[in-house]
Structure formats: C-alpha cells, structure tokens
ZAFI-752260 format. One line per 8 residues: number of its first residue (from 1); their letters; for each residue x, y, z of N, C-alpha, C, O. Coordinates in Angstrom, 3 decimals. Layout:
<sites>
NUM	A	X Y Z X Y Z X Y Z X Y Z  ...
</sites>
This chain:
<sites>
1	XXXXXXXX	-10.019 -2.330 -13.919 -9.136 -1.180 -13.935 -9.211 -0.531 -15.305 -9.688 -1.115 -16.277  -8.755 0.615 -15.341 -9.137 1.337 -16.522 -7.940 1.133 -17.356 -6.866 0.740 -16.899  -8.217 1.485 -18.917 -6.946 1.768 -19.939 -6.134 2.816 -19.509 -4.915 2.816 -19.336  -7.111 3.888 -19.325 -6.557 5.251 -19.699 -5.289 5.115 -18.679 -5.075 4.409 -17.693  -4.519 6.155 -19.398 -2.950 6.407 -18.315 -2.929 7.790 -18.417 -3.516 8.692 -19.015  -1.873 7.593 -17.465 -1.359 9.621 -17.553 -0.249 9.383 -17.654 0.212 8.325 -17.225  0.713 10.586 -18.437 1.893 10.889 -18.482 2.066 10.201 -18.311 1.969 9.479 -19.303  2.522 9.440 -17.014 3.734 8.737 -16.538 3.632 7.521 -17.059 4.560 6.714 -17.020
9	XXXXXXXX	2.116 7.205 -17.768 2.115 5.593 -17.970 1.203 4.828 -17.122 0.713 3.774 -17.528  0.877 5.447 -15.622 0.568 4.940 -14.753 -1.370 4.718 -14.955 -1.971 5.791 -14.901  -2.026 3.788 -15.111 -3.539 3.591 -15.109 -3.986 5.121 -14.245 -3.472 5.557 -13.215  -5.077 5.706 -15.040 -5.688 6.965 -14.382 -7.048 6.016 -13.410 -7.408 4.841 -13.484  -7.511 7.153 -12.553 -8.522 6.316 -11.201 -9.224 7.430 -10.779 -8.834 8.492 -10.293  -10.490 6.948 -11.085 -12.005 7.968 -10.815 -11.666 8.096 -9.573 -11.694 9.325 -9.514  -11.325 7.710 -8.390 -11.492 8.038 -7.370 -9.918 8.650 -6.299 -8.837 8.061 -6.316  -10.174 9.745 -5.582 -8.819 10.122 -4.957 -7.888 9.052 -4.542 -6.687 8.977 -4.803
17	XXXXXXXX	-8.740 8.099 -3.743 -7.766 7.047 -3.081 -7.166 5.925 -3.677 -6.126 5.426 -3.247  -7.870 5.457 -4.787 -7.187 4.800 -6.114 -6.132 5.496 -6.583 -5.084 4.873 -6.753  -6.181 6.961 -6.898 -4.958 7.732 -7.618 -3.977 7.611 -6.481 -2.899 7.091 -6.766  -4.150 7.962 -5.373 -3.206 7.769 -4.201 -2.413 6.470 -4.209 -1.195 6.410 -4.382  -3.298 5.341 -3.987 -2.748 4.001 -4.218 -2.226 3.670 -5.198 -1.698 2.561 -5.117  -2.152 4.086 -5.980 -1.238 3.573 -7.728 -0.295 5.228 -7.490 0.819 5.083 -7.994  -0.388 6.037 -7.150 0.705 6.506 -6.973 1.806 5.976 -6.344 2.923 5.870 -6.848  1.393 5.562 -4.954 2.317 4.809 -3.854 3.085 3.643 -4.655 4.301 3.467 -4.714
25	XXXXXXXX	2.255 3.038 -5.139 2.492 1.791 -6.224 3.675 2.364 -7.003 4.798 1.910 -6.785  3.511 3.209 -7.782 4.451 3.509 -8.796 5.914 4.040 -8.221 7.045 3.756 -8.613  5.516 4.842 -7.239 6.905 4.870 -6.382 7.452 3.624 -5.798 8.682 3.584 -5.833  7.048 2.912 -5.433 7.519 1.577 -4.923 7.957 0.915 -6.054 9.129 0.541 -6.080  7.295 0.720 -6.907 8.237 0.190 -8.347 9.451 0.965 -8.670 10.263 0.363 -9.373  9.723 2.034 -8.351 11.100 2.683 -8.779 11.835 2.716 -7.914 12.920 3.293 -7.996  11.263 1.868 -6.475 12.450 1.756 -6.057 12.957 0.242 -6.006 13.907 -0.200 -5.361  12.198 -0.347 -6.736 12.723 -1.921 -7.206 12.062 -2.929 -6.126 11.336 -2.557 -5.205
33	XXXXXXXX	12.367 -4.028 -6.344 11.756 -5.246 -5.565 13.127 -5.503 -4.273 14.250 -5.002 -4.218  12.373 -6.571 -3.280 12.969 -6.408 -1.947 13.161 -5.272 -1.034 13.935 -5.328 -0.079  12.591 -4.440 -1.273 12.470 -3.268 -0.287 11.686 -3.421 1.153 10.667 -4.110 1.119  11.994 -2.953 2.172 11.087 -3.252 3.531 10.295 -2.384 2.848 10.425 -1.537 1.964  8.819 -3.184 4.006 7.695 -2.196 4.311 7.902 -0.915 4.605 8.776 -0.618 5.420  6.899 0.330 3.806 7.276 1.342 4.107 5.477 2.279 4.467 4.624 2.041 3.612  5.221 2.841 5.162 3.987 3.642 5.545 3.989 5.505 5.242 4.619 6.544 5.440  3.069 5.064 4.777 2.160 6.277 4.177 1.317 7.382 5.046 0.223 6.896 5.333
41	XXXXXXXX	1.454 8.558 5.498 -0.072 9.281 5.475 -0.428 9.923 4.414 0.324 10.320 3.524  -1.803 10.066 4.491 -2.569 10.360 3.787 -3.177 11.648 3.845 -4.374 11.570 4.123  -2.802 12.675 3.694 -3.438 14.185 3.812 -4.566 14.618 2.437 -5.024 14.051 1.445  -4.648 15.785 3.003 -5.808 16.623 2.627 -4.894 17.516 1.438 -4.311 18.484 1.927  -4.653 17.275 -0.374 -4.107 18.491 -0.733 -3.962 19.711 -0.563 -2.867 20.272 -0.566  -5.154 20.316 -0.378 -5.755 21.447 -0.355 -5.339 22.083 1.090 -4.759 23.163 1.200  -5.679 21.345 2.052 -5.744 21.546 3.475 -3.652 21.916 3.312 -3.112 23.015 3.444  -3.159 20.951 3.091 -1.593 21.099 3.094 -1.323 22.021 2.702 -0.744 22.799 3.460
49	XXXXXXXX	-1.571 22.394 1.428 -0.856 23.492 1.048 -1.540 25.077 1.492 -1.211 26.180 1.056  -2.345 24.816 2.267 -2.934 26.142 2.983 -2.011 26.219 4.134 -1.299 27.189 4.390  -2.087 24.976 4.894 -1.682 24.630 6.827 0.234 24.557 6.477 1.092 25.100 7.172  0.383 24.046 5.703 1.924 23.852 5.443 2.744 24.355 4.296 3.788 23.705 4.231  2.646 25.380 3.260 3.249 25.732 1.811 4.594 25.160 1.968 4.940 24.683 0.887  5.546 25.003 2.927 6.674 24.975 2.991 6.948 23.348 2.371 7.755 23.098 1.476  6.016 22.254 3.122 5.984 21.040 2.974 5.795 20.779 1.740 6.520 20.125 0.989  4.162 21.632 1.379 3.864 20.929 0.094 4.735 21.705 -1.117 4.649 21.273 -2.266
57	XXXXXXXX	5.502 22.764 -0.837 6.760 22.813 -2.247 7.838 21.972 -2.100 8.353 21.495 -3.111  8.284 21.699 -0.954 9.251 20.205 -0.568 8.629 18.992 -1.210 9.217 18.203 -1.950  7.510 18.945 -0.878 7.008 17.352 -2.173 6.311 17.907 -2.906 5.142 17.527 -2.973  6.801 19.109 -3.803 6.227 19.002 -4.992 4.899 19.651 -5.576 4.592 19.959 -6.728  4.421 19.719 -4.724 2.965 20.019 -4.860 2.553 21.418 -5.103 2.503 22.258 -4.204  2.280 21.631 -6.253 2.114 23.335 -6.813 0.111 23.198 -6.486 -0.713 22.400 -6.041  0.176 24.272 -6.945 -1.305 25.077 -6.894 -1.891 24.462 -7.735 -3.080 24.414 -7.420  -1.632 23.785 -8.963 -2.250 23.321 -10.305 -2.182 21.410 -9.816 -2.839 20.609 -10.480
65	XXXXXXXX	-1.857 21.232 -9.367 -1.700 19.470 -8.484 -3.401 19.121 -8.426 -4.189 19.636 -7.634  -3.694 18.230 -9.355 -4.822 17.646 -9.581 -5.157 16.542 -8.342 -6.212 16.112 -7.875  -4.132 16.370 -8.131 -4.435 15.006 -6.589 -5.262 16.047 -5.343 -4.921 17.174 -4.984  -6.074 15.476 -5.014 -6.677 15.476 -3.618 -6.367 15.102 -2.193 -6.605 15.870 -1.261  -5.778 13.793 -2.021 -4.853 13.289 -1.589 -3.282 13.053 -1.595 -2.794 12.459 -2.556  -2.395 13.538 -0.458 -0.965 13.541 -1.002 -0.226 12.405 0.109 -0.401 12.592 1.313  0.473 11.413 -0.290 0.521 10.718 0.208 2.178 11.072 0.894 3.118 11.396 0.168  2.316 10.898 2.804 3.624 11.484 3.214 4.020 10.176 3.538 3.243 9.471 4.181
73	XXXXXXXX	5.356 9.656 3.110 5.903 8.868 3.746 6.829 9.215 5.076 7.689 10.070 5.284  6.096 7.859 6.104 6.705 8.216 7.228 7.969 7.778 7.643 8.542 7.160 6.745  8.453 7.852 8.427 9.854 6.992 8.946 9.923 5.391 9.020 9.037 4.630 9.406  10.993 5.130 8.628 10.878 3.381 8.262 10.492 2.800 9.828 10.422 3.252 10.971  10.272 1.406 9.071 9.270 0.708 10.010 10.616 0.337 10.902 11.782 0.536 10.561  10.193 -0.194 12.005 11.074 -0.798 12.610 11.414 -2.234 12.209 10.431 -2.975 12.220  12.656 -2.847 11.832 13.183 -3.900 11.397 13.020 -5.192 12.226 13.654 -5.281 13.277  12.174 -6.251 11.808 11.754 -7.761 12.819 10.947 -7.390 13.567 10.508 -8.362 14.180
81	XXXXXXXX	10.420 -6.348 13.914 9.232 -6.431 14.072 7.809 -6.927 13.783 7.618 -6.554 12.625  6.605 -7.624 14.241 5.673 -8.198 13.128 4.862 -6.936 13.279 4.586 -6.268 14.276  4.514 -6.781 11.813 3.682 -5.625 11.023 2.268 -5.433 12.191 1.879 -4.304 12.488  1.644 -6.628 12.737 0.436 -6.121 13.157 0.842 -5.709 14.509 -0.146 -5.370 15.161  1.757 -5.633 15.050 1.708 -4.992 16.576 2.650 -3.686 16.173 2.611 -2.665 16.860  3.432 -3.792 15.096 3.812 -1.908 15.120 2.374 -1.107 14.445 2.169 0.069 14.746  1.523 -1.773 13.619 0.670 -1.187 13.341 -0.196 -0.259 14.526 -0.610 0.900 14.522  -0.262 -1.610 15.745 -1.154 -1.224 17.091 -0.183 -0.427 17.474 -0.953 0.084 18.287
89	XXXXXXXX	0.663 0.078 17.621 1.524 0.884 18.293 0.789 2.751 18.006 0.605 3.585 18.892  0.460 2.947 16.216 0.209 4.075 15.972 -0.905 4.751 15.683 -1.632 4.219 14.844  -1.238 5.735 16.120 -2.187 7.112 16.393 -1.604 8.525 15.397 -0.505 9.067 15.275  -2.992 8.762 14.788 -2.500 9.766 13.827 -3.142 10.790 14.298 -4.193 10.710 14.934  -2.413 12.058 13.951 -2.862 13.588 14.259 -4.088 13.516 13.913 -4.596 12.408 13.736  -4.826 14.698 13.742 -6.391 14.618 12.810 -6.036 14.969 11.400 -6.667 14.449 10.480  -5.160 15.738 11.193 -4.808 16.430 9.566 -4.268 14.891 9.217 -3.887 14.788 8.051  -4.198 14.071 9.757 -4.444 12.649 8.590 -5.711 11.939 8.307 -6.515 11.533 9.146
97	XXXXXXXX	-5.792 11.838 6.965 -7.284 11.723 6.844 -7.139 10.069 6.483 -8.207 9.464 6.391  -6.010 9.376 6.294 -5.838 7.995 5.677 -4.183 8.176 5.959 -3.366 9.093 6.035  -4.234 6.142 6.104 -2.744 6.424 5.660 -2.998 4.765 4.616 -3.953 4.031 4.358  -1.808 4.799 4.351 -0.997 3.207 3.709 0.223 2.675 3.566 1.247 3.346 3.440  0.154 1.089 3.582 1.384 0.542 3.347 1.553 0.018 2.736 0.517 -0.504 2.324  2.970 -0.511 1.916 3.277 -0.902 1.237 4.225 -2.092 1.657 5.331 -1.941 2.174  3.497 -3.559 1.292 4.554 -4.454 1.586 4.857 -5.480 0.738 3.880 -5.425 -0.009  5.550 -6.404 0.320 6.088 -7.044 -0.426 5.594 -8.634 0.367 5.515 -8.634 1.596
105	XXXXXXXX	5.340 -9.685 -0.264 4.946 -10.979 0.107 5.137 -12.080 -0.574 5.674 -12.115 -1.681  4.690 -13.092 0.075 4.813 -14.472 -1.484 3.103 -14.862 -1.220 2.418 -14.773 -0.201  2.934 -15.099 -1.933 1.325 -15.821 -1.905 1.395 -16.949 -2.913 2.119 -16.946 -3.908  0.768 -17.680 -2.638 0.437 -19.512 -2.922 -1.274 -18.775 -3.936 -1.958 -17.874 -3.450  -1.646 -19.565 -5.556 -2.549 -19.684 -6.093 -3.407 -20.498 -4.834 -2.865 -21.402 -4.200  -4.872 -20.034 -4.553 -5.924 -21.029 -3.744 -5.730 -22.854 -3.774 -5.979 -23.699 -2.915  -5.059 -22.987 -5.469 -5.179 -24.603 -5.581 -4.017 -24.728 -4.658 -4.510 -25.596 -3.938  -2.780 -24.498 -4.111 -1.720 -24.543 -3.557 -1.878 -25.260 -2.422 -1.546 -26.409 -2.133
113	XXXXXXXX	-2.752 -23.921 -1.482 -3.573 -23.843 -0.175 -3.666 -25.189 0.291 -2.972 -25.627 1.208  -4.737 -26.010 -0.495 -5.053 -27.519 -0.228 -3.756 -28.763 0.075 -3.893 -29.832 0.669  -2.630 -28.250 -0.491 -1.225 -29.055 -0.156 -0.459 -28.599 1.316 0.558 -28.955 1.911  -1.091 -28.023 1.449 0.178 -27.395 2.705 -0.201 -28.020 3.896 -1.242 -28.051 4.554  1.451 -28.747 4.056 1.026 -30.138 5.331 0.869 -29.615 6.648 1.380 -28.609 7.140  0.082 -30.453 7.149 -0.702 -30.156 8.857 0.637 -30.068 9.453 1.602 -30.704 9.029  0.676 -29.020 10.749 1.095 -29.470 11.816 2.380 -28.202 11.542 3.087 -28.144 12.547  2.776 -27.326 10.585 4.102 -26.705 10.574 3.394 -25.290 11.638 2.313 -24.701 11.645
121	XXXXXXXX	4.779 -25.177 12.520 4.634 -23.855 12.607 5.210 -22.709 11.695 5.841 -23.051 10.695  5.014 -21.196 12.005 5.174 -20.197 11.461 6.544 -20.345 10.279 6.487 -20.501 9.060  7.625 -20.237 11.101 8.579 -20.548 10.705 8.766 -21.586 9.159 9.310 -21.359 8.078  8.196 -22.497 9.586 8.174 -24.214 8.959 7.867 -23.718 7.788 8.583 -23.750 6.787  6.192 -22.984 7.941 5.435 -22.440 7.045 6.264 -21.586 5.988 6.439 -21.951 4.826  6.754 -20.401 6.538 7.158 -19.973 5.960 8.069 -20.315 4.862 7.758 -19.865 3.760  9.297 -21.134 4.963 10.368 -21.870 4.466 9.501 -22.329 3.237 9.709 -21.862 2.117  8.245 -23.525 3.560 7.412 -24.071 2.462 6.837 -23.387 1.521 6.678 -23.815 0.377
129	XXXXXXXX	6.449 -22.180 1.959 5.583 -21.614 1.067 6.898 -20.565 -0.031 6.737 -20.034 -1.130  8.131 -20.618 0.881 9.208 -19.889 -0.195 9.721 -20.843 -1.237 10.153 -20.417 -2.308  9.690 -21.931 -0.991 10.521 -22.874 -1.739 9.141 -23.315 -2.552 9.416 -23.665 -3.700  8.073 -23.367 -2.320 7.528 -23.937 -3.080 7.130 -23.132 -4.820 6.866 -21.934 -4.922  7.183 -24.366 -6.354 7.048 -24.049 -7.140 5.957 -23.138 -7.842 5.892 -23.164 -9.071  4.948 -22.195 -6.984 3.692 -21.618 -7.621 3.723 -20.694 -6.855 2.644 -20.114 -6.733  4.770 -20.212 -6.118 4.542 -18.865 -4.947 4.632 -18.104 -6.477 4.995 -18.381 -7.620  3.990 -16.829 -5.631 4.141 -15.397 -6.528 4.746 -14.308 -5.471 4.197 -14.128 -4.384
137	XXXXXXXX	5.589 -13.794 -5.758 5.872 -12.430 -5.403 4.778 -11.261 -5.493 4.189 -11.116 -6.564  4.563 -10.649 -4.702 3.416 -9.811 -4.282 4.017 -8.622 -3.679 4.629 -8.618 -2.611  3.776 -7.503 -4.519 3.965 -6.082 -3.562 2.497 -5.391 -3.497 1.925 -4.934 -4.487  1.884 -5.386 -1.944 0.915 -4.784 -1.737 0.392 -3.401 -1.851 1.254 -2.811 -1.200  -0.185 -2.769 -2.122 -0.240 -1.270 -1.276 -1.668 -1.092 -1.118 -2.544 -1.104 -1.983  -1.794 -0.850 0.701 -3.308 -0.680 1.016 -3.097 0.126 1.576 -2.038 0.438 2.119  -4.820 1.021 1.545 -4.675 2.256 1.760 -6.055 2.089 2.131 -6.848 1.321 1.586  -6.427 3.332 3.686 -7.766 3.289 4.256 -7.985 4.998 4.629 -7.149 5.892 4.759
145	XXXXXXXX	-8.956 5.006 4.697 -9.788 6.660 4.716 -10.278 6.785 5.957 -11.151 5.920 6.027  -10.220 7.399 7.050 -10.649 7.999 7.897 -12.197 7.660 8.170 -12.548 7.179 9.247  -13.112 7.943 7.117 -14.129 7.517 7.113 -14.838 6.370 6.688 -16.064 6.268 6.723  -13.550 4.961 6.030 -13.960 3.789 5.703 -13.352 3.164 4.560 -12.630 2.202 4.299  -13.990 4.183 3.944 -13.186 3.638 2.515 -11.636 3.151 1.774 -10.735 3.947 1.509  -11.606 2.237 1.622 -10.296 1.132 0.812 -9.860 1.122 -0.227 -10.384 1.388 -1.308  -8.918 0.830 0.014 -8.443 0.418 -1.647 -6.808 -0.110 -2.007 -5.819 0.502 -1.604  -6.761 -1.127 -2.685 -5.314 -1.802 -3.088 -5.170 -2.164 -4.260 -5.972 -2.593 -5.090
153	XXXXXXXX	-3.629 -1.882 -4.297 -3.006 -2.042 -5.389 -1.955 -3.523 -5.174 -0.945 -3.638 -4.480  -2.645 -4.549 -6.060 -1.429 -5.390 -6.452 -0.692 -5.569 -7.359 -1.117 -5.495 -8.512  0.876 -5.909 -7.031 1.825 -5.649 -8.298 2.248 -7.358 -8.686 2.291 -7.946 -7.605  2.473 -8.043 -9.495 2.992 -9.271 -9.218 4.435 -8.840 -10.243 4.637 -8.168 -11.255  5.402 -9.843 -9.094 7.005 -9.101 -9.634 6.997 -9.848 -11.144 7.918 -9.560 -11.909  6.088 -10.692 -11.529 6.931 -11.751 -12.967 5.930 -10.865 -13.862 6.013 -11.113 -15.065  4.810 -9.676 -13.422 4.241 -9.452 -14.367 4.431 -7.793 -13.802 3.494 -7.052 -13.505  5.690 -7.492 -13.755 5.795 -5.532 -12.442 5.412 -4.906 -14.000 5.966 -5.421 -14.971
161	XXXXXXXX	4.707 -4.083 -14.143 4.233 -3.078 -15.353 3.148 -2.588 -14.792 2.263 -3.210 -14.205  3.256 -1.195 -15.031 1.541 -0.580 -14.423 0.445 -0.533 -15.340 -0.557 0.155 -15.142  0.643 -1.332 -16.441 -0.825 -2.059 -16.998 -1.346 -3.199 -16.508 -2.355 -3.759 -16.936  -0.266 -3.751 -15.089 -0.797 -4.975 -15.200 -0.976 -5.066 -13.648 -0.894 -6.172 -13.113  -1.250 -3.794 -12.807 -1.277 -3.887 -11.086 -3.187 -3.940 -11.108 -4.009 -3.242 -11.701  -3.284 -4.740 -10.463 -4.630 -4.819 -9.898 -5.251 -4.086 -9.020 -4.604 -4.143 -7.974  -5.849 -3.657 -8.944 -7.127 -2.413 -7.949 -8.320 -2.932 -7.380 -9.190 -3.407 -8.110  -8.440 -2.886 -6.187 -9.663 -2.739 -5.273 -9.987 -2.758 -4.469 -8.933 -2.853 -3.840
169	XXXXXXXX	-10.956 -2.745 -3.548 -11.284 -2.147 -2.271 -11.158 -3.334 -1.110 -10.967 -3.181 0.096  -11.302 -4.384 -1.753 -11.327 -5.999 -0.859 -10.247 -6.673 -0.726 -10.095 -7.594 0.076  -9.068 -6.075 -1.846 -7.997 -7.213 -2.123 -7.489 -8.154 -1.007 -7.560 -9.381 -1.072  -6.766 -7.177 0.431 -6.257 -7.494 0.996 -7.157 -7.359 2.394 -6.570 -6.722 3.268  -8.136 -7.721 2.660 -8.827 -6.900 3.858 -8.484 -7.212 5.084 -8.985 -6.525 5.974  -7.595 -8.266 5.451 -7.157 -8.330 7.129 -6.156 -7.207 7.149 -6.136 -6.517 8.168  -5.361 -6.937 6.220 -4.488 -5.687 6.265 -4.916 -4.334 6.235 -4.327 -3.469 6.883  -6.258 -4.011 5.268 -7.166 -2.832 5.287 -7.294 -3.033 7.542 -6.874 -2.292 8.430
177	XXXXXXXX	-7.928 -4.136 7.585 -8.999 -3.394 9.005 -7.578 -3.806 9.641 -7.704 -4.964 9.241  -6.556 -3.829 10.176 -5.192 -3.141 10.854 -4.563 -1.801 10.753 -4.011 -1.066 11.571  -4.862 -1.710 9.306 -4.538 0.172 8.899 -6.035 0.900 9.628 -6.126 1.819 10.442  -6.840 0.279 9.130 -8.015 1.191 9.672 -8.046 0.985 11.439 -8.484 1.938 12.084  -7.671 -0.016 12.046 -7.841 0.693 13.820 -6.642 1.390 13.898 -6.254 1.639 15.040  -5.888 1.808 12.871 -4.498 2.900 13.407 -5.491 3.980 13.552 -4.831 4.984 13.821  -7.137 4.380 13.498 -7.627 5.527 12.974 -8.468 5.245 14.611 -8.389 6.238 15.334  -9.039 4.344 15.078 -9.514 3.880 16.241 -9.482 4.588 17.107 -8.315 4.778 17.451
185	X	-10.491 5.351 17.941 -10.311 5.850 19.214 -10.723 5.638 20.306 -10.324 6.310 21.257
</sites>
C-alpha cells in the first residue's frame, strides 16, 4: 500500500476501485466498530452525474470530483439473515458497474486454525473462536467490478488507523466470488 494520503489522511490508490474501497473503509470507520453489514453500489461518476445531477449533488459529487467510481449505499441488510443467501437474493440494474460490502468479523492467526477441536458445530464454533485469546477483530470491505476485477480493504480494530488498513485483490476471495454472482446472469 502506498504512503501517500489525501486530505483526509486516507492512503491515495492508483486504481478507481482501491480509491472506492478505502473510501467505503473510511466511512465505516466513522461510523465506529459493531456496526451491521452494510452494501454498496458501485456507479459510473461521470455516467451519474450526466443520468442523475439531482443524486450526484445529494452525495456530493461536483463536476471537479476526481473519483471515477461513486460508491451508493443501499438499504440495510436484513437482520439474522446469513450474508450468502441475501447476497443470492440480488440483481443489479446495468448503471451498476460494481458493488461492495462491508462487514465486521473475528478471525483466528493460521497458527490458531490447528487448535480448533473436531466435531463443533456452527454455533459451538462460533462461541470458541469469540472467546478465544488471538481472535482479531476484522472490518472487511470487498468490492467487485462488473468485469472482474477486486479489491479489499482490511481494518484490524486494535490497529483502526488508515495507515494501517491493508489492500488487495485476494484478501477475502470466497466473499469477492458471492459479490461477483450478484452480477451473474
């Protein structure tokens, strides 16, 4: 990931969908930790503020807006639901060119992995892997392109600073290819 920042502080990113994803990122940090999952589309700047002016002065978006990508948040997820069957639930217009989500997790270091006793179900699992001493808090944000391309941002809560969120195209990939068949026809 790069030094450079902008204004806000936030790491700058050669590529649209990196700036998109550490945008999403940075909004999700201001709105603090424990937040539900929340979903993203992914539009066309340019295209928006031609097809919609009304929208893109509602978020902001002037004529001089260096982003390419503007990321719309959609309506909250539905609550107890599991993430991969509301995912299968949705179909996007064509003026979405990507979308992403943003979710919060615990993850176990790989050495962890090797301790975790046979035989628990989901539930069981879960409980163990909260209580146990080496979980990390994890806020995700993955984000997929219409035509393929990935990219995520990880935040870890004991280290939340946007010098210190991680970037790339592999991070999370069972969650990338679930966002990407929302694009499936």
């Amino acid at each position: 990931m790069s030094n450079l920042s902008s204004a806000s502080g936030a790491p700058m990113a050669a590529s649209p969908l990196t700036r998109a994803v550490l945008e999403i990122d940075e909004y999700a940090a201001g709105l603090g930790w424990d937040q539900p999952a929340r979903l993203f589309a992914l539009v066309d700047t340019d295209q928006l503020r031609a097809q919609e002016p009304g929208l893109a002065a509602q978020l902001g978006i002037d004529n001089d807006a260096e982003a390419t990508l503007t990321p719309v948040e959609q309506d909250e997820l539905p609550r107890g639901a599991p993430l991969d069957e509301f995912l299968a639930t949705i179909a996007w217009p064509d003026a979405v060119v990507g979308c992403a989500l943003t979710v919060e997790r615990l993850m176990l270091p790989p050495s962890a992995e090797a301790s975790v006793p046979e035989g628990m179900d989901e539930g069981q699992l879960t409980k163990w892997v909260a209580e146990h001493p080496d979980r990390q808090e994890v806020r995700m944000t993955v984000a997929v392109l219409r035509d393929g391309a990935r990219e995520t941002a990880l935040r870890l809560r004991e280290k939340d600073s946007p010098t210190e969120v991680l970037t790339g195209s592999d991070l999370v990939p069972g969650l990338a290819e679930a966002l990407a068949a929302t694009f499936a026809e």
